[in-house]
C-alpha positions in Angstrom: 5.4 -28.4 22.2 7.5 -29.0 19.0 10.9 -31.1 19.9 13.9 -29.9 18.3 14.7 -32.9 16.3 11.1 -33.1 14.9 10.9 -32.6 11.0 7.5 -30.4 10.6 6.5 -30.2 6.5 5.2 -26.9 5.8 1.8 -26.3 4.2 1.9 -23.1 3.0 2.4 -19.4 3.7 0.2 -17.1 5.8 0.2 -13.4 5.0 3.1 -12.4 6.8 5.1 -14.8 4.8 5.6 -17.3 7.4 5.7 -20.9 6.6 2.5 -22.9 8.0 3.0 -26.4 9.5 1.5 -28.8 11.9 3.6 -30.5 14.5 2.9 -34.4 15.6 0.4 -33.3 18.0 -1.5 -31.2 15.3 -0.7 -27.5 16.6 -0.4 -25.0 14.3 3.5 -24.2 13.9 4.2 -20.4 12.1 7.8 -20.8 10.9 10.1 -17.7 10.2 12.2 -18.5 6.8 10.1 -21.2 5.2 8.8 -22.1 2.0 5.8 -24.3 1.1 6.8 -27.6 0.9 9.8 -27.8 2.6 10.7 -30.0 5.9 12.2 -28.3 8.3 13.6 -28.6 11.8 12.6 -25.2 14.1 13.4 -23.3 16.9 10.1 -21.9 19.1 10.3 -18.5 20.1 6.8 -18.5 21.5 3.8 -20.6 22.7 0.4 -20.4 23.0 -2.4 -22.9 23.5 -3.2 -23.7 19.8 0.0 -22.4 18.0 3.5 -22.0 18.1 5.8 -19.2 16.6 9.3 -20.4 15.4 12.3 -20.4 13.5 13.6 -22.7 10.4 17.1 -23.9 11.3 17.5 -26.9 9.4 16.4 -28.5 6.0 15.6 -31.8 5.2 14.1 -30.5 1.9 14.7 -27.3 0.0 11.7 -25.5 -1.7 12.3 -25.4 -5.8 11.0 -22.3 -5.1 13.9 -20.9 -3.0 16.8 -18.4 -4.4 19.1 -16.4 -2.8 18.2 -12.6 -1.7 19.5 -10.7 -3.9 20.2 -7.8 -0.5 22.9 -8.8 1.5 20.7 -7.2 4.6 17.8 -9.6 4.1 17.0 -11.6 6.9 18.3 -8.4 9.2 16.1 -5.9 7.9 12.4 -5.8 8.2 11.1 -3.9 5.3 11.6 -7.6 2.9 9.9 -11.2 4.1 10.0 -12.6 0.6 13.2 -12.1 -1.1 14.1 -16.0 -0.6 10.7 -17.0 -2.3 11.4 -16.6 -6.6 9.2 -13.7 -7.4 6.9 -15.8 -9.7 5.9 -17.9 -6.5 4.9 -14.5 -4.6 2.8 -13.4 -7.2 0.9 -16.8 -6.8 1.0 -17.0 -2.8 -0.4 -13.1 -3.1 -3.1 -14.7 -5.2 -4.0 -17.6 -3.3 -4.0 -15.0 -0.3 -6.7 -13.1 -2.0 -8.6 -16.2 -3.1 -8.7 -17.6 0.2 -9.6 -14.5 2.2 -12.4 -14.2 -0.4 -13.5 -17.6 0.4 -12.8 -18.2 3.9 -13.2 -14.9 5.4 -16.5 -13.9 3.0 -18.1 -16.8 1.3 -17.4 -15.4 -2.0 -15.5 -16.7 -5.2 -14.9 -14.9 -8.1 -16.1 -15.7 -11.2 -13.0 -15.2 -13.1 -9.6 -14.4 -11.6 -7.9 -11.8 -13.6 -4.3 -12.2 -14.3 -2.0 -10.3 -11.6 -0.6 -7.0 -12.4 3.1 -6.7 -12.1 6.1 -5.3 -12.9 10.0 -4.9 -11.6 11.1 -6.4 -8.6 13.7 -4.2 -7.7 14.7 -0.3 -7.4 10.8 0.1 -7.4 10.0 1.9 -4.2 9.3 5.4 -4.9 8.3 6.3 -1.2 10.3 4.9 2.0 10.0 6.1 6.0 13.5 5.2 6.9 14.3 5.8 10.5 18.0 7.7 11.9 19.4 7.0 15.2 22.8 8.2 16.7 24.4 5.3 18.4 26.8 6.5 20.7 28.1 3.3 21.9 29.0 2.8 18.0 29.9 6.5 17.4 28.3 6.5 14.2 24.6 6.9 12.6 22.2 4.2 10.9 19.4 5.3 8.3 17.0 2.5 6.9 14.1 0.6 8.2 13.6 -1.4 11.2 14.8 -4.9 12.2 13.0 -7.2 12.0 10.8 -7.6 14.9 12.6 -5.4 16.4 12.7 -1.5 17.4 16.0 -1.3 16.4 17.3 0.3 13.2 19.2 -2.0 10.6 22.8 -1.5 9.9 22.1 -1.1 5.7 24.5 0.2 3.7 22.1 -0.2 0.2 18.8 -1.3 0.0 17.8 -3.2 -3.2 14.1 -2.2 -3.4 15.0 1.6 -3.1 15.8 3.5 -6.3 19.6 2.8 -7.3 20.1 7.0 -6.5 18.9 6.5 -3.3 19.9 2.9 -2.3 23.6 4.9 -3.0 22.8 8.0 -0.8 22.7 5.9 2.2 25.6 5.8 3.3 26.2 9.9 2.4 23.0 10.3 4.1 24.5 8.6 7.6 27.6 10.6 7.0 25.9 13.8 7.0 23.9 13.5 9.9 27.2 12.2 12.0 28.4 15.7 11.5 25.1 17.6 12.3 24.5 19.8 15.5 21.4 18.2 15.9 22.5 14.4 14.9 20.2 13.0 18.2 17.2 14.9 17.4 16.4 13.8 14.3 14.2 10.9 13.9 13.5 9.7 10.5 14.1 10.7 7.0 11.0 10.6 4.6 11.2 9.7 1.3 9.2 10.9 -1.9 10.6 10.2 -5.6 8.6 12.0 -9.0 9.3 11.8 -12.2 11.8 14.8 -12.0 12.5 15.3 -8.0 14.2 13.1 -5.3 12.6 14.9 -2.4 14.0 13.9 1.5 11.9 15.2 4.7 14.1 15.4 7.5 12.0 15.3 10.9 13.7 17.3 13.3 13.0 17.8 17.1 14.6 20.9 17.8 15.2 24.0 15.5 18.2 23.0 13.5 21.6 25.5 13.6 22.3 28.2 10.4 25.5 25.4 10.2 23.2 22.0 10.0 20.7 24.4 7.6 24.0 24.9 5.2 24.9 21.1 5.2 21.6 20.0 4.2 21.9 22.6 1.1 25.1 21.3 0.4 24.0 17.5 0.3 21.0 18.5 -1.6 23.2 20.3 -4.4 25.8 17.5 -4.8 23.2 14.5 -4.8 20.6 16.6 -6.2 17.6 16.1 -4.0 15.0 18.6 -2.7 14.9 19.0 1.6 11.9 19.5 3.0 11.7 19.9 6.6 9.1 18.5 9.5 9.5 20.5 12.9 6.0 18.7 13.9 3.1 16.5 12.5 2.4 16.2 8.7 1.0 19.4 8.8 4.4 21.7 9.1 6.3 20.0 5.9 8.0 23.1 4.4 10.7 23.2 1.8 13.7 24.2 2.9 14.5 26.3 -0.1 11.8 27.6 -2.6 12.6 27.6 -6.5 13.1 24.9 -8.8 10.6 22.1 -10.1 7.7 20.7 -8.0 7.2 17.3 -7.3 4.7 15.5 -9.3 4.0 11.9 -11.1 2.1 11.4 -14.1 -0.4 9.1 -15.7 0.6 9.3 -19.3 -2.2 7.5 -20.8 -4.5 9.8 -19.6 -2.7 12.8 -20.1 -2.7 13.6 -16.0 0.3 14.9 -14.3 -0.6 15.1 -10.6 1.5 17.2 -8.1 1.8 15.8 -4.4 3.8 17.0 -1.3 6.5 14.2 0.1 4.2 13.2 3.1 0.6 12.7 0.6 -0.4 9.6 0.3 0.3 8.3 -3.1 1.4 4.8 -3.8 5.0 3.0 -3.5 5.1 1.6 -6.8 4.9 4.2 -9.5 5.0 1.5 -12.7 2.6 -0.6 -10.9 -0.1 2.0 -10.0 0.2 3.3 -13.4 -0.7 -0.3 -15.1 -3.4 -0.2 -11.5 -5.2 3.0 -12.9 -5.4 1.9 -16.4 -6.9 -1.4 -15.7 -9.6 0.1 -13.3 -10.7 2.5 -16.0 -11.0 -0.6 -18.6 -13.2 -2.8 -16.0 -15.3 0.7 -15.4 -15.9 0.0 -19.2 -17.1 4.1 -19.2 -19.5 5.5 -21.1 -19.4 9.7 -22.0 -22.9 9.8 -20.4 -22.4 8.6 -17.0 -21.8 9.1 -13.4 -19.0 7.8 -11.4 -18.7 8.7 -8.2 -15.1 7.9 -6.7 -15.0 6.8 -2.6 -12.0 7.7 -0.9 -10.4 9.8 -3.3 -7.6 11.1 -2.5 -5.7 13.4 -4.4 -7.7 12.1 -7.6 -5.4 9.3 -8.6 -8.4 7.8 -10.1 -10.8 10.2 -10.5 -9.0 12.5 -12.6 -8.5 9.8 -15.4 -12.5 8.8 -15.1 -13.1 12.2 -15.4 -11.6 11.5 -19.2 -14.4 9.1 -20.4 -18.1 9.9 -18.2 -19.8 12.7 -17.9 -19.4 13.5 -14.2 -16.9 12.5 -11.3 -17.8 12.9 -7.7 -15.0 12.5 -5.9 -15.3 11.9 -1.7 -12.6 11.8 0.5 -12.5 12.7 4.8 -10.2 15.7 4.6 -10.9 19.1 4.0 -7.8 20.0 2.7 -7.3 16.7 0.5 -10.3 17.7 -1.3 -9.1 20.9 -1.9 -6.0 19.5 -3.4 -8.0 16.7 -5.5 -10.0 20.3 -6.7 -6.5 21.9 -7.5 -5.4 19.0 -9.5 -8.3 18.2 -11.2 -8.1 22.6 -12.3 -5.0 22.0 -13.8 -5.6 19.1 -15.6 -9.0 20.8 -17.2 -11.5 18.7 -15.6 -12.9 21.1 -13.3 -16.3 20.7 -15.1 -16.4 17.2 -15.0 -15.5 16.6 -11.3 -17.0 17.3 -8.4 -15.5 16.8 -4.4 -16.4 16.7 -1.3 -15.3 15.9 2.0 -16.9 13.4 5.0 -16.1 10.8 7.6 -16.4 7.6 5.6 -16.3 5.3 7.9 -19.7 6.3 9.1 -22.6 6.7 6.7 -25.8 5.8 6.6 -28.2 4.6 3.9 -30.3 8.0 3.6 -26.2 9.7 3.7 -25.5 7.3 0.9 -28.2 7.7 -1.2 -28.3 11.5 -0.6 -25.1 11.3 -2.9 -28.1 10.4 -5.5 -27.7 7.5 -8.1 -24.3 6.8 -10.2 -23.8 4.4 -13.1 -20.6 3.0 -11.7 -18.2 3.0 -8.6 -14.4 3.1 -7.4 -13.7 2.1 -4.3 -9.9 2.5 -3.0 -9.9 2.7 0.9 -7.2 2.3 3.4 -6.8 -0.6 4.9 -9.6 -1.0 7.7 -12.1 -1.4 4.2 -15.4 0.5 3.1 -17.3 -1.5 5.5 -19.8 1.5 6.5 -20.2 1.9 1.9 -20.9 -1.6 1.5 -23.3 -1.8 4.6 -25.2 1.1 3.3 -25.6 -0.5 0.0 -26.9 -3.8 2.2 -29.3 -1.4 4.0 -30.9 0.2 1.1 -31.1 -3.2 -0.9 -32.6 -4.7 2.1 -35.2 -1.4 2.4 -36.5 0.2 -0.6 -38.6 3.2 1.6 -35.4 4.8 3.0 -34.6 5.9 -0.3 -37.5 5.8 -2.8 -36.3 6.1 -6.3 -32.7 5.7 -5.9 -30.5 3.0 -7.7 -27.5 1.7 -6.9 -24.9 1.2 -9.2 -24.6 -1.5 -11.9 -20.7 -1.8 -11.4 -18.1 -1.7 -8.6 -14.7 -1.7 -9.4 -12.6 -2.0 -5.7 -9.0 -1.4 -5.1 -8.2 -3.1 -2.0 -4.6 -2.8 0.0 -6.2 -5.7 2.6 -7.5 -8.7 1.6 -9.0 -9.6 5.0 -11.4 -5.9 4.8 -11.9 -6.4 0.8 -13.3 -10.1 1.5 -15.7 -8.9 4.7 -16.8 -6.0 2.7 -17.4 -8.5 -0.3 -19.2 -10.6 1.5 -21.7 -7.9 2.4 -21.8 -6.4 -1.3 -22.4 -10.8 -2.5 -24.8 -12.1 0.1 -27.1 -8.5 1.2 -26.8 -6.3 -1.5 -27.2 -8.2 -4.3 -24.2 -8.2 -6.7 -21.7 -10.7 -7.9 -18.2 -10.9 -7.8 -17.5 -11.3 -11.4 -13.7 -10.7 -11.2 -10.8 -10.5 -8.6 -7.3 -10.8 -9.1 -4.1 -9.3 -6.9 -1.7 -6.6 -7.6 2.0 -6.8 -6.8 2.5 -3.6 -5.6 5.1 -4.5 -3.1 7.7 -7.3 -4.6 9.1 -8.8 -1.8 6.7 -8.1 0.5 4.1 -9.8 2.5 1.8 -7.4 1.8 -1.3 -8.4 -0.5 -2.8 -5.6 -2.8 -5.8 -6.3 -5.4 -8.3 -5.5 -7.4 -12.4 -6.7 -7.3 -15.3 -6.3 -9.9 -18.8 -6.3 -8.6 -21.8 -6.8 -10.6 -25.3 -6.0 -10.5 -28.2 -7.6 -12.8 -31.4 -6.8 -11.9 -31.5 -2.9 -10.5 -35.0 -2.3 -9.2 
């Protein structure tokens, strides 16, 4: 057990941005609020047999690294762990992060680290899930994430990471469901932000009154934003008002402008995924005669831009619908020759499945965050046995967007060590300033195809 008067020196950081240290008995000490290199005194929260959770609440030293958060809610609210870490030193914890997991977790270092894609720190979050509760005892209602480690909502009156326009509608936002019908049956607020539309989902539990109908066309005319409404799952988002433009982000290099619905998955960080696509196409390195075949689709955030420079795009994703949408988008953009969809479960697939898809010159990978274990296995099972698919060849590149570090390194382990490639370049992807969380970006090689 760590004494309160014992100075621990932290190591480093772990992935939930929580300072690492050893106390004088040598067990592991995670320490909320501090910063590699600093000596700290701490406050345990919780114990276990090998590690201890706990609290900085004392320096001896101060990190050269530390600044001051720039939200006045830091520390409160749960959607920021890093704001007291200078945004320079995240990039480089995000990149050891990825370099460690690919060595610790995998075996595997890259051959050359690529330098980490980034961009601005703040107003950069396009897409936000901000909760609404009516506190009674308090009279009033809060909008805005969690606290941290805690169910509870955070009192925020601006957020820093959110768009400046909606980091300001906060506080209209709370004032507008105070005076709702329905003010404690509504949930959580969605939002989606394209290059021309600020669209808000508003999940409610009951049917909402003709009056509470009128005030969220009213907000939505003074702040000009675009209500859609969610009586259910994902499924029922409907606008609440047809008529004026869609909601839609482009890709300007490529000439791609893909619409989306508020509750799609498309990514946080608009600027960032922009510089994300654009680098994947250049380690693709295309060619106009080849096939690319894109794993876990989506809406054809990537695929649509392949579709540009090789011959043929198949495009796989586990919805149905979503591959009707990727078909939709890739229609209106003119590459309906060039790309091809289909829908299955891709977290189960066999070699013969795999190679069924028949041979491609090159890959993207970009799966959630459980990985594209059941891809790279497959690829392990046919390099391991040529006779379950006579003829076929895997491909000579993999380029793999990764949101996990942990899945990306157990998957690249398999790719390394059974199914012989090399991981030629890796490098992370600052997708969430401020954040704990670790996105990035892997090249995989193959020599010698048989």
């Amino acid at each position: 057990m760590t004494p309160a008067d014992e100075w621990l020196t932290v190591e480093s950081l772990d992935l939930e941005a929580q300072g690492v240290a050893h106390n004088a008995e040598g067990k592991v000490v995670f320490i909320d609020g501090a910063l590699p290199g600093e000596v700290v005194r701490v406050t345990v929260q919780r114990r276990k047999n090998n590690w201890e959770q706990a609290t900085a609440v004392a320096w001896q030293r101060e990190s050269s690294q530390r600044v001051r958060p720039q939200c006045p809610h830091f520390g409160t609210c749960g959607g920021c762990k890093m704001q007291h870490l200078h945004v320079a030193a995240q990039v480089a914890t995000k990149q050891r992060a990825l370099e460690d997991a690919l060595w610790h977790l995998g075996k595997v270092k890259a051959e050359q680290l690529l330098r980490p894609i980034e961009g601005p720190s703040w107003g950069y979050r396009f897409r936000a899930r901000l909760s609404v509760r009516f506190v009674a005892k308090k009279g009033k209602v809060l909008v805005g994430f969690h606290e941290r480690k805690s169910s509870y909502v955070a009192d925020m009156e601006r957020c820093e990471v959110l768009p400046p326009k909606l980091s300001a509608m906060l506080l209209p936002l709370r004032d507008m469901v105070a005076s709702m019908d329905q003010r404690d049956r509504l949930p959580q607020i969605e939002v989606a932000v394209g290059d021309v539309v600020t669209a808000l989902v508003l999940r409610h539990l009951e049917p909402l009154s003709a009056s509470d109908l009128e005030r969220l066309r009213a907000f939505g005319r003074e702040h000009s934003v675009q209500w859609w409404l969610q009586p259910k799952g994902p499924d029922t988002v409907h606008r609440l008002d047809e008529g004026g433009p869609e909601l839609a982000y482009t890709l300007p290099e490529f000439g791609i402008e893909m619409p989306f619905k508020p509750t799609d998955f498309t990514q946080v960080n608009h600027q960032i995924n922009t510089m994300l696509v654009s680098r994947a196409l250049r380690l693709l390195e295309l060619g106009p005669g080849e096939r690319v075949i894109d794993w876990f689709c989506g809406l054809g955030n990537f695929t649509l831009p392949i579709a540009r420079g090789a011959r043929e795009v198949l495009g796989i994703e586990g919805s149905e619908a979503l591959v009707q949408r990727s078909r939709e988008n890739a229609a209106r953009n003119g590459l309906a020759a060039r790309t091809r969809f289909e829908a299955r479960n891709l977290f189960e697939l066999p070699a013969a499945d795999l190679a069924a898809y028949g041979a491609a010159d090159k890959w993207l990978v970009d799966p959630p965050r459980e990985g594209a274990f059941a891809l790279a296995k497959a690829l392990a099972d046919l390099h391991a046995d040529a006779s379950l698919a006579p003829g076929w060849l895997p491909p000579r590149r993999i380029v793999y967007v990764s949101c996990n570090p942990a899945t990306l390194a157990r998957d690249a382990g398999l790719l390394v060590h059974q199914a012989g490639y090399r991981c030629t370049m890796a490098g992370a992807v600052n997708m969430f300033p401020h954040t704990a969380h670790v996105e990035s970006i892997a090249v995989f090689d193959r020599d010698n195809i048989r």
